[in-house]
C-alpha positions as CSV (number, residue, x, y, z in Angstrom):
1,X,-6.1,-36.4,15.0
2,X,-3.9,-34.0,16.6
3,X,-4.4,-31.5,14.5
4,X,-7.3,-31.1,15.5
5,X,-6.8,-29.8,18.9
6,X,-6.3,-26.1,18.3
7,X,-9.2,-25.9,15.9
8,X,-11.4,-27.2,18.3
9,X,-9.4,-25.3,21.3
10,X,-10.1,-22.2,19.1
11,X,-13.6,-22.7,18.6
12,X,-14.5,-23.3,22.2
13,X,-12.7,-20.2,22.9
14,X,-14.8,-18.1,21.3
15,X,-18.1,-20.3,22.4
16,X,-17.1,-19.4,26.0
17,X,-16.3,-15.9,25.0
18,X,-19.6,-15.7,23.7
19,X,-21.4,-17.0,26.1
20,X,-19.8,-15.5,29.0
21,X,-20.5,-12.2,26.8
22,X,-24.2,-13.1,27.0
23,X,-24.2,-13.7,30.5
24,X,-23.3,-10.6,32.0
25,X,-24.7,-8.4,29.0
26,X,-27.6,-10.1,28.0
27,X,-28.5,-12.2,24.9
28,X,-28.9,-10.2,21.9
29,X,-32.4,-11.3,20.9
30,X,-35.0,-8.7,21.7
31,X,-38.8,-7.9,20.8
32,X,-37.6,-5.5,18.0
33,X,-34.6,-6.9,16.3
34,X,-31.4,-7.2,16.8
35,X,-31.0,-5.1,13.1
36,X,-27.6,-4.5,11.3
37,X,-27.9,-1.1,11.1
38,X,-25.2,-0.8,8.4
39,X,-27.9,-2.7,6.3
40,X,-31.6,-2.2,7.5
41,X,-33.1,0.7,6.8
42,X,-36.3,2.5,5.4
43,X,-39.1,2.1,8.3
44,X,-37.1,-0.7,10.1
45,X,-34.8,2.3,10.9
46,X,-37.1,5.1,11.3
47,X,-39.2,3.3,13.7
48,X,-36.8,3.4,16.6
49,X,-35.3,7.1,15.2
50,X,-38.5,8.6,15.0
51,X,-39.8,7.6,18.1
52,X,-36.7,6.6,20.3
53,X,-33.4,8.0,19.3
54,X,-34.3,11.6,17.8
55,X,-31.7,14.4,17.7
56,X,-32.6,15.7,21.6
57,X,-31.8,11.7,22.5
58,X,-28.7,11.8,20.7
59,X,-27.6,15.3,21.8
60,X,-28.3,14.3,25.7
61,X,-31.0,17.4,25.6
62,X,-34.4,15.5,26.3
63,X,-35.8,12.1,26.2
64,X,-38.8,11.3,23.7
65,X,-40.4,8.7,25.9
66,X,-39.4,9.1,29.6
67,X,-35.9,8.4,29.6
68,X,-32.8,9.5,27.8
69,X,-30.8,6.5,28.9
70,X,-34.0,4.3,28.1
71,X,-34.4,5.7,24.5
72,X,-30.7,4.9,24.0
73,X,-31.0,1.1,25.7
74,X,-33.9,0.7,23.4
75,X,-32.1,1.9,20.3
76,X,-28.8,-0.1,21.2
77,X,-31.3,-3.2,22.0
78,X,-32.9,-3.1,18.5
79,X,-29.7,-2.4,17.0
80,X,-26.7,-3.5,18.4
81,X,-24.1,-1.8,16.2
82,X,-25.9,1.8,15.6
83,X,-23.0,3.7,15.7
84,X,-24.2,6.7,16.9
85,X,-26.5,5.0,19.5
86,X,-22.9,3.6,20.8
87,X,-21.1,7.5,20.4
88,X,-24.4,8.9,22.3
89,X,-24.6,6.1,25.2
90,X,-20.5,6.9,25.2
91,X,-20.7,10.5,26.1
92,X,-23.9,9.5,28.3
93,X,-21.6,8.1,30.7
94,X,-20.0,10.9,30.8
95,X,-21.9,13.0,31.9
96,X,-23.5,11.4,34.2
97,X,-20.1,9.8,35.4
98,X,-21.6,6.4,35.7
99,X,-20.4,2.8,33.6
100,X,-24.3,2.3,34.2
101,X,-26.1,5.5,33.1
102,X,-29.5,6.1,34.9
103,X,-32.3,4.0,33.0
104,X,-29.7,1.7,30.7
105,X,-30.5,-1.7,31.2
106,X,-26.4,-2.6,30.7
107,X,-23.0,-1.0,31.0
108,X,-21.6,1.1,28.4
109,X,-18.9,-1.8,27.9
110,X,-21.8,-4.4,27.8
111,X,-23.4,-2.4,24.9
112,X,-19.7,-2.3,23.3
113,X,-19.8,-6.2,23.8
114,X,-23.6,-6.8,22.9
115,X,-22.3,-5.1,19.6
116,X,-19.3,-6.6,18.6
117,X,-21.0,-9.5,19.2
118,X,-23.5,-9.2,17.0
119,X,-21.8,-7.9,14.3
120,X,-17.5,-8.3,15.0
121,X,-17.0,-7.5,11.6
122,X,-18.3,-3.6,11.7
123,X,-15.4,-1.3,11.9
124,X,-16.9,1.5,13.6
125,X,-18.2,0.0,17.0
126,X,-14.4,-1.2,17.2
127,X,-13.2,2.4,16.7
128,X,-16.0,4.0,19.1
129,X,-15.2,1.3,21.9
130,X,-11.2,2.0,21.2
131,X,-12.1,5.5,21.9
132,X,-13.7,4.5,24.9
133,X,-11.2,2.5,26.5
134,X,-8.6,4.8,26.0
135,X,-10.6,7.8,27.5
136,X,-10.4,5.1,30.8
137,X,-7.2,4.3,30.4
138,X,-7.0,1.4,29.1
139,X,-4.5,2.2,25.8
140,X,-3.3,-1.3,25.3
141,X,-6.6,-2.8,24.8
142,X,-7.7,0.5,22.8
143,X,-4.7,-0.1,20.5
144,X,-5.8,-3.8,19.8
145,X,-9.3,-3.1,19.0
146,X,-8.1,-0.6,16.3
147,X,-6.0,-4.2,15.3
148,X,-8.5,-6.0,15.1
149,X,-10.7,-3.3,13.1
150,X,-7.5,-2.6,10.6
151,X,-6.9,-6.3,9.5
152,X,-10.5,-6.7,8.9
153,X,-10.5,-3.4,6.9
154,X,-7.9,-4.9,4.4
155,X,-9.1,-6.0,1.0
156,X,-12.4,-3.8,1.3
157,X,-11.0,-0.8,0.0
158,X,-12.9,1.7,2.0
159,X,-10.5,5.1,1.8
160,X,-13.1,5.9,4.8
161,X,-12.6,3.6,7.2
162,X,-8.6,3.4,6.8
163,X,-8.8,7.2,7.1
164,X,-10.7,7.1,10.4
165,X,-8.3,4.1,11.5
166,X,-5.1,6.2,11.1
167,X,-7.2,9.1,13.2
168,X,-7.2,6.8,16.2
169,X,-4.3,5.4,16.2
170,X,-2.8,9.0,15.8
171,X,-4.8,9.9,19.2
172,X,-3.1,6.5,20.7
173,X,0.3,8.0,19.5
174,X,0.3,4.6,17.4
175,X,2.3,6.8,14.4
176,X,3.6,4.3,12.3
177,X,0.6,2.6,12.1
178,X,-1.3,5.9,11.6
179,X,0.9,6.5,8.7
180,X,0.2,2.7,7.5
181,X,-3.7,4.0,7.5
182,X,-3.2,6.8,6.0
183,X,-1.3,6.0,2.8
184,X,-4.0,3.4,2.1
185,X,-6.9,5.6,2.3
186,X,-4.9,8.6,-0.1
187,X,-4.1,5.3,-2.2
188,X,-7.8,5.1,-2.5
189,X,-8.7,8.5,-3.0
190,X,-9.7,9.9,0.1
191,X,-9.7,13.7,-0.6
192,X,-8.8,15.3,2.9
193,X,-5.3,15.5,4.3
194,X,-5.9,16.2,7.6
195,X,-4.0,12.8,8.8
196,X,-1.1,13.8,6.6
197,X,-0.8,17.3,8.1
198,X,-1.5,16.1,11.6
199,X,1.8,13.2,11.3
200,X,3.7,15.8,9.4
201,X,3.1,18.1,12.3
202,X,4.6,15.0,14.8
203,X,7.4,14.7,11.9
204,X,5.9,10.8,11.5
205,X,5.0,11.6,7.5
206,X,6.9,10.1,5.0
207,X,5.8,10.3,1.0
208,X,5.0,6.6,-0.7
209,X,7.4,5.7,-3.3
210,X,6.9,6.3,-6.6
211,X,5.9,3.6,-9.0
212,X,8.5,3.7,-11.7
213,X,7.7,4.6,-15.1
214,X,8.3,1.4,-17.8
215,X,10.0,2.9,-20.5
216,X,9.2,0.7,-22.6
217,X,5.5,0.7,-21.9
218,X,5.9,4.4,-22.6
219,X,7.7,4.0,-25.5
220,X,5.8,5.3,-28.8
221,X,5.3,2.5,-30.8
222,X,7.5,1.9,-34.1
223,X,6.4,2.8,-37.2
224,X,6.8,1.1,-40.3
């Protein structure tokens, strides 16, 4: 019976998590979606692109209809984790110097919430919101979203996502866990070496082992 406790302690955690998420940023349910955008594309996509989050949205240039900030709140409404909805609604802050950008129905950390929310398992809105945080001084929290987007990285062999991983925690001065990143994605054939040359630069590089050879897999066989 008692063992019991932490899993149920755990789980009503993250219920109040959740829901204390919802209540400042909003439920996630909208009149178009919420859509993974990792996964839905075609028109599902194109519909808010097209119409909402074109290139002069994303840019910061001009708004498609009315409202930059609004074309952005709609795109991040109908998907949650659109990573470069999240990058432009970022740098939107920015320059207007504002955690609630003229026309955004939330905060830019509500829209980082309202996504990792929705989908906690996306890399990329972890590494966006790290990039965030620390760019407001908050480095220890930046440093455990990047964590928290590394141990779900593991297993999933993507030479991408380790390779951006190691980036950040690079920028965070994090340089033995940038190194940790990096061998992984060059173990998985990431072509660039940017990462190696930027820890070699810091002196924080050091070559993986070599796998030694099994002489007597090597062997030739014996002939008779």
């Amino acid at each position: 019976m008692f063992k019991l406790i932490p899993i149920i302690f755990i789980f009503f955690s993250q219920f109040a998590l959740a829901q204390s998420g919802e209540a400042e940023c909003g439920p996630l349910k909208s009149g178009y979606g919420p859509y993974d955008y990792r996964t839905s594309k075609g028109p599902i996509l194109s519909t808010v692109e097209d119409f909402h989050f074109t290139s002069k949205v994303e840019m910061l240039i001009q708004a498609d209809t009315g409202y930059i900030g609004a074309d952005i709140d709609y795109t991040l409404r109908a998907f949650p984790n659109h990573h470069r909805a999240l990058m432009a609604a970022m740098r939107y802050g920015e320059k207007t110097k504002s955690e609630k950008p003229p026309h955004m129905r939330y905060s830019i950390s509500c829209y980082f919430d309202r996504a990792l929310r929705f989908r906690p398992d996306d890399a990329i809105p972890r590494m966006i919101f790290s990039m965030y945080l620390a760019k407001n001084g908050r480095t220890p929290e930046a440093v455990q979203q990047l964590d928290i987007a590394a141990e779900g990285a593991e297993g999933k062999e993507n030479p991408f996502t380790h390779f951006n991983l190691g980036l950040n925690y690079f920028d965070l001065k994090e340089y033995t866990k940038a190194e940790a990143q990096a061998h992984k994605a060059y173990d998985l054939g990431f072509p660039q070496e940017i990462l190696k040359e930027k820890l070699k630069g810091v002196g924080k590089w050091t070559e993986p082992p070599v796998e030694p050879i099994n002489a007597s897999a090597s062997a030739p066989a014996p002939t008779n």
